[in-house]
N, C-alpha and C positions, 0 to 999 in steps of 0.2 A: 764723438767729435763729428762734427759736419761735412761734409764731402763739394765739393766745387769743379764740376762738369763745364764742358762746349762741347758744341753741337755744329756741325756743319760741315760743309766742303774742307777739305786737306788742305787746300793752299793757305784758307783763314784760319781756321783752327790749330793748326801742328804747333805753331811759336807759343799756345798754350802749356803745351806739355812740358816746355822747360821751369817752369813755376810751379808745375807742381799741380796744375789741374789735369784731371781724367781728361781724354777728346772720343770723341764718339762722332767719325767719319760719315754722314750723310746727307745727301742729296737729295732723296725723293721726301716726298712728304708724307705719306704712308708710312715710310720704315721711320722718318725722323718722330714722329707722333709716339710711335709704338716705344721710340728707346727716351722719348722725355717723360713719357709716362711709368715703364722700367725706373728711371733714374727718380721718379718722385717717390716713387716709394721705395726707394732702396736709401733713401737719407740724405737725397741730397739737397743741398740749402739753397744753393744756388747753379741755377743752369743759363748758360748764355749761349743764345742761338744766332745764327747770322741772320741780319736782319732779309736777306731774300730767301732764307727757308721762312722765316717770323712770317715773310708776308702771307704767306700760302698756304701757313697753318694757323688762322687767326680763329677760327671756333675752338681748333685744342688750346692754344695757348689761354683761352678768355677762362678756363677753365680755373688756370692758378691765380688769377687775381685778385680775389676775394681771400685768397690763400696766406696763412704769413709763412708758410716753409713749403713748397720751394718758392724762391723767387726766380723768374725766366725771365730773363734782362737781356733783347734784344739789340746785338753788337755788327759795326758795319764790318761788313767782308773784303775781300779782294778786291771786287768786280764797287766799290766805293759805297759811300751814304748814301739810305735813301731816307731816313730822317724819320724811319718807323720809331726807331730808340728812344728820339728826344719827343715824337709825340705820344707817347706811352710814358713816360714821367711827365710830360706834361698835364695828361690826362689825370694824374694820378695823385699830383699837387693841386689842380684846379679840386679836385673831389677832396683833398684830406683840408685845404682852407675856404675851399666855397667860394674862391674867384681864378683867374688867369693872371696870375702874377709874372708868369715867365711870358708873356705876349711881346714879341718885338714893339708893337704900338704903344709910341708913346705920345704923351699929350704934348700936342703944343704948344709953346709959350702964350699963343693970344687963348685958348681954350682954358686957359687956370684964371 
């Protein structure tokens, strides 16, 4: 069976652990790297990091995306969105259909 991580500062992460996912406490970027990289080879499917460690670790994270276990799904924290989350699904639909479906732009009536 699959295991289901977060990663992050304690004030985002702790309301994880009533659900039933692991939480794995940190802050720096260094240590955060070292325990998402631990946690991918120890089985887990799904890791969710806050998106202001996500920002800071964007070479390690680029790692798993070509990846289909784990997936590292970038979640907003305490301190609020910074909209890393939804542009990383975004990026992720544009590449699996081959346009920007999710684009707030929409055409205007006199453009059709």
């Amino acid at each position: 069976m699959y295991k289901i991580a977060a990663v992050g500062d304690s004030d985002s992460i702790s309301g994880f652990a009533a659900v039933g996912l692991d939480i794995f406490t940190e802050t720096e970027p260094e240590a955060a790297g070292a325990t998402i990289r631990s946690l991918a080879q120890s089985g887990y499917a799904v890791i969710y990091v806050t998106e202001a460690l996500a920002s800071r670790l964007k070479d390690e994270l680029e790692r798993y995306k070509s990846l289909r276990i784990p997936i590292v799904v970038p979640i907003p924290g305490v301190t609020g969105n910074t909209g890393i989350g939804m542009r990383g699904v975004a990026e992720s639909v544009e590449r699996a259909v081959g346009s920007d479906i999710l684009s707030d732009a929409a055409p205007d009536n006199d453009e059709v």
